[in-house]
N, C-alpha and C positions, 0 to 999 in steps of 0.2 A: 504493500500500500504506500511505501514512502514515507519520510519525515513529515509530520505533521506541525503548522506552529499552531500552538493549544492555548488558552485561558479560563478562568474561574467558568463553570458551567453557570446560568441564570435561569432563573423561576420563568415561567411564562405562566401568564392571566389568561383568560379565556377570550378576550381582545387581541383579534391579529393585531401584528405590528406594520403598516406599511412603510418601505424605508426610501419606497421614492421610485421613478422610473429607472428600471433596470436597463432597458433596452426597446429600440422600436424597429420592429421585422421590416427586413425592404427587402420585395422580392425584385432580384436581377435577370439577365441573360448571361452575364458571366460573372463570378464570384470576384476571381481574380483581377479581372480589370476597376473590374467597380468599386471594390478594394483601396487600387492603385491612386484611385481620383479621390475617394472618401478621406487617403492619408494625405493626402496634398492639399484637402481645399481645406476638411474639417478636422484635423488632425487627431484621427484616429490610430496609432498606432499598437496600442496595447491590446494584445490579442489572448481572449481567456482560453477559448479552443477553435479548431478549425477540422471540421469532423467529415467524411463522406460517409453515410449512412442512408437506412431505411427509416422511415419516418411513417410508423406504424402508426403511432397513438392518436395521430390526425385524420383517420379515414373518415368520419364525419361530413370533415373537411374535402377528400381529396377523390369523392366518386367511390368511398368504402373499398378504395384499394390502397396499397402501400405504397411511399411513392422514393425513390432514389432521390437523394439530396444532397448537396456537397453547404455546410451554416459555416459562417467565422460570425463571433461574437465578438467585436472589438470596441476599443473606448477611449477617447480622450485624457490624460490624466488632468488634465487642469480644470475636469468639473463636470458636472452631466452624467444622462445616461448616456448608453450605449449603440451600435448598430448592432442587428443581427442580420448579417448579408447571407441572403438564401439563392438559392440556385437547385433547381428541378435537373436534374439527369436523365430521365427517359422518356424524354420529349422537351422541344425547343419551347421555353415557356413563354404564355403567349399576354399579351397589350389587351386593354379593353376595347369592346366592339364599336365603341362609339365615344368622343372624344370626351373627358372627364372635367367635369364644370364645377363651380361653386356649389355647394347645396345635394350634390349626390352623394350618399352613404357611405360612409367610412371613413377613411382618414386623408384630407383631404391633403394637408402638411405637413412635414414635418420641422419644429420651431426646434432650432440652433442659437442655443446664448451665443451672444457676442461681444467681448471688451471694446472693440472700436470699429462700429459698424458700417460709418465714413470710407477708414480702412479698405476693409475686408469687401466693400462695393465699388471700391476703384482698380482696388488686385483683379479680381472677377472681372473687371471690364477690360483690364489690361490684356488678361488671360484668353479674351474671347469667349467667354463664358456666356449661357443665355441667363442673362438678369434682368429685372425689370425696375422701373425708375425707386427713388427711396419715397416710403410714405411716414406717417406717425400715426400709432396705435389711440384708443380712448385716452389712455393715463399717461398719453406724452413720450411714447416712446420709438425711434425713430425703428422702419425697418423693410426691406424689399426680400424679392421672392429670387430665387436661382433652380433651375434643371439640372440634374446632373445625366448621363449620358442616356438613361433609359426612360426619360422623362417625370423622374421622378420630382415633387416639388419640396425645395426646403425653405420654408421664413427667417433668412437670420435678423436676429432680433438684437437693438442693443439693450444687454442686461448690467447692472453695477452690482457693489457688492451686494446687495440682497439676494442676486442669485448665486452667493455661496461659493466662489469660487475654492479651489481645493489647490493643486500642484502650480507651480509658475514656472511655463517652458518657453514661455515667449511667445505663443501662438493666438492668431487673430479671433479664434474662437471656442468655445468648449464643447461640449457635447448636445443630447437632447434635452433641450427645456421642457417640453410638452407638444401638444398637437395642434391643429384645425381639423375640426370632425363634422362632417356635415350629416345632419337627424331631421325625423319625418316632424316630429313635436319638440321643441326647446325644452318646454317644459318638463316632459317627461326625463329627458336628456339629464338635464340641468339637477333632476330629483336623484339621477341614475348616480353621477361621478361626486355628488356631493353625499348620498349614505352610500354607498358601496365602495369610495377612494379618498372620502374628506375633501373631496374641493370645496369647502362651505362658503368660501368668501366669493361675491359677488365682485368683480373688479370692473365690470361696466357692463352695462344692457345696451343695445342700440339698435332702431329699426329704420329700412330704408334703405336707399342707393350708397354704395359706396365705391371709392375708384378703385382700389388694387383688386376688387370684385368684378367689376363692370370691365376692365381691360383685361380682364381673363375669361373673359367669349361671356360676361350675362350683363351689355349696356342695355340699361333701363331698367334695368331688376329689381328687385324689392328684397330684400333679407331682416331678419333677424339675426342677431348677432350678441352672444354674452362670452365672457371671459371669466373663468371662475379660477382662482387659486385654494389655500389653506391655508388658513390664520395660525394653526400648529406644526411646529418645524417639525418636519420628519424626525424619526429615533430608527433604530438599531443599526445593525452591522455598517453597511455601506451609507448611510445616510450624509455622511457630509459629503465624501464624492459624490453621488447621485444630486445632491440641494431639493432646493424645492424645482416645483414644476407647475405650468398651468396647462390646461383644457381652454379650447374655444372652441364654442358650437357656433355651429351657423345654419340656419333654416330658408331654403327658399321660398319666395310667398307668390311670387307670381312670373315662375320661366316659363318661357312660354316652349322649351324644350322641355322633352320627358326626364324625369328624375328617377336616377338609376342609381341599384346596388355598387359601387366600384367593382366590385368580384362577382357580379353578375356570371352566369352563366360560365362560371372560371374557377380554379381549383385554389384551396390555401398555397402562396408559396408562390402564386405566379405574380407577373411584374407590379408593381403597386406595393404600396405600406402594408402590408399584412397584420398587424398586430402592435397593440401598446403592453409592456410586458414592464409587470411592479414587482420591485424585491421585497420579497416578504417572511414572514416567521408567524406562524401558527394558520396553518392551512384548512385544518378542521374547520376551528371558528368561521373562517373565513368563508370555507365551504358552507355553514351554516346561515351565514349572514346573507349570500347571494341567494341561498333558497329562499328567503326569509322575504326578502327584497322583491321575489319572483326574477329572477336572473340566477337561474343553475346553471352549476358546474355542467356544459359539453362534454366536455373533455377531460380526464384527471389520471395522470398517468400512474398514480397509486395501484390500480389495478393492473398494470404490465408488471411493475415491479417495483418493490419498498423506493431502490433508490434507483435512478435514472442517472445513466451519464449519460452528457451531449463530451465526445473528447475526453479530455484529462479532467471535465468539470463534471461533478454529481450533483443532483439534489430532487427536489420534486415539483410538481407543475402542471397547472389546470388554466381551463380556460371558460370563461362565459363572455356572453354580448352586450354590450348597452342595448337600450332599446329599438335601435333604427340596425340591428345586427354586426354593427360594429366589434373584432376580436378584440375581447382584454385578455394577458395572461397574468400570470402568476406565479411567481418561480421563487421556493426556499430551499436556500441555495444549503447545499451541506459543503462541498468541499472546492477549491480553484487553485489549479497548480500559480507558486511563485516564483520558483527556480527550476524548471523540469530539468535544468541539466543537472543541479543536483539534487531532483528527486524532492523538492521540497513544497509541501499543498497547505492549504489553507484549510481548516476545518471549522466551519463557524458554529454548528453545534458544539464548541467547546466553551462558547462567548456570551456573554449576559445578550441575551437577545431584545432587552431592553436600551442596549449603551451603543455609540457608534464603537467601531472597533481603532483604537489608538492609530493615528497615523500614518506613524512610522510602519504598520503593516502593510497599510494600503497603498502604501507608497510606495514598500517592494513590489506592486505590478508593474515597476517599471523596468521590472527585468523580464518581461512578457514584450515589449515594443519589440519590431519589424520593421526593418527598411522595406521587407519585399516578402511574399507570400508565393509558392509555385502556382504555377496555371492547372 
């Protein structure tokens, strides 16, 4: 099993802990290149695992067959969650059938903190990048949208310290802040991520035309529009790396195009954002609260086996929907290699699952960075 680094075991309450966005799924066509641009623009290089596998536990998901899969799970050190870059093997994974607008179901971006957002929007133009002009959020905050090769869309956003910065390597950005998720009912939405995830804080409502909406194919459109964070800083293990995170919902009220699933008639895993994935501790409870909620567990991979590796990383991991079908995961993490050369893993069941885990641990991920990942 290898060296483990170990600490004081902790009580756990019958309240999950959540400790913040672990990671958000982006389905590719190529693992490795998409990789290559993720480390260059959004400096992910810290890599937990990079696995080619059968992706059993998702048949739900994938047409109830098994589907071949090459994940890397990589992550920023200077703050945020994570990427989980996916890539399907046995078969070219495919685009949606019709081009993806504001207000269609699921996740419509993905929001990237940013130290100097100015920056980080004149590199990208320098780059050749597809960017779009810079706007300003409800609460003042400056920020434009970028593609990256598979038409993915990221919002980088400027964040100061209140989003918790963690490592300082110099780089123009940190990880995932949160999302844009487009739902059938706000409301419903808005009840969904605030008991099931704690975004209780309301950070603005707004209804009506907006531009970086309207110049992304819906001029004249009507939305709703809310922004929710969490008044309570995340707690346990990974929690100050991860920081906090927000949700944006956004509701269409009058496209006069049809409003579609993103993964419409398409498998988990193919191109698009797949999933919002929280680091968490006490899975039961948690399981218990989505029933509870009316949002069960799909998926839980307790029933394949106590503990799941993806890679050199263990742990366990379920999934339910908001209500416009939207995937959340949930991933309690038991183990994450530090040093594989010499054999040495992280056990966080050995950690107060109440307390972040002391720094200087999580810092050793930085003996996980890649300049380069094989094809």
């Amino acid at each position: 099993m290898g060296n483990t680094v170990t600490g004081n075991s902790g009580s756990m309450s019958g309240t999950p802990i959540i400790s913040g966005i672990q990671q958000i799924g982006i389905g590719v066509h190529d693992v490795a290149s998409a990789w290559r641009w993720y480390n260059e623009f959004f400096g992910v290089d810290a890599i937990i695992f990079d696995e080619k596998a059968r992706a059993t536990c998702m048949m739900p998901y994938t047409g109830w067959q098994p589907c071949n899969r090459r994940a890397v799970l990589a992550i920023n050190l200077q703050g945020g969650g994570g990427f989980e870059i996916w890539q399907h093997r046995d078969f070219i994974p495919r685009e949606p059938e019709f081009k993806v607008l504001p207000g269609d179901y699921g996740i419509y971006a993905c929001k990237i903190k940013c130290k100097d957002v100015t920056a980080a929007h004149k590199l990208y133009i320098e780059k050749g990048l597809d960017v779009t002009e810079m706007y300003r959020d409800a609460v003042g905050r400056d920020y434009f949208y970028v593609k990256d090769p598979d038409g993915n869309l990221f919002q980088l956003l400027q964040v100061g310290e209140e989003g918790a910065w963690f490592a300082k390597q110099g780089k123009l950005t940190g990880g995932v802040f949160g999302a844009v998720i487009g739902c059938a009912d706000i409301e419903k939405a808005v009840a969904f991520y605030r008991d099931m995830l704690g975004y209780d804080r309301v950070c603005s409502r707004e209804e009506g035309q907006f531009k970086d909406l309207s110049q992304q194919g819906t001029p004249g459109c009507n939305f709703k529009r809310v922004l929710l964070s969490h008044t309570k800083a995340r707690t346990g293990g990974f929690s100050r790396l991860l920081g906090p995170s927000e949700i944006e919902l956004i509701q269409a009220l009058d496209r006069p195009t049809p409003v579609h699933k993103i993964f419409e008639n398409r498998f988990w895993g193919e191109v698009g954002f797949i999933q919002i994935c929280y680091d968490i501790r006490g899975m039961a409870a948690l399981r218990d609260r989505g029933k509870a909620l009316g949002a069960p567990f799909k998926v839980d991979s307790i029933y394949e086996s106590p503990e799941f590796a993806m890679g050199d990383a263990s742990g366990h991991f379920a999934y339910n929907e908001d209500p416009s079908g939207t995937l959340i995961e949930y991933v309690e993490t038991y183990r994450v290699p530090i040093m594989k050369k010499w054999n040495l893993f992280l056990d966080l069941r050995r950690f107060d699952a109440n307390k972040p885990l002391p720094d200087w641990i999580v810092k050793a991920l930085r003996f996980t960075r890649k300049k380069s990942i094989p094809d």
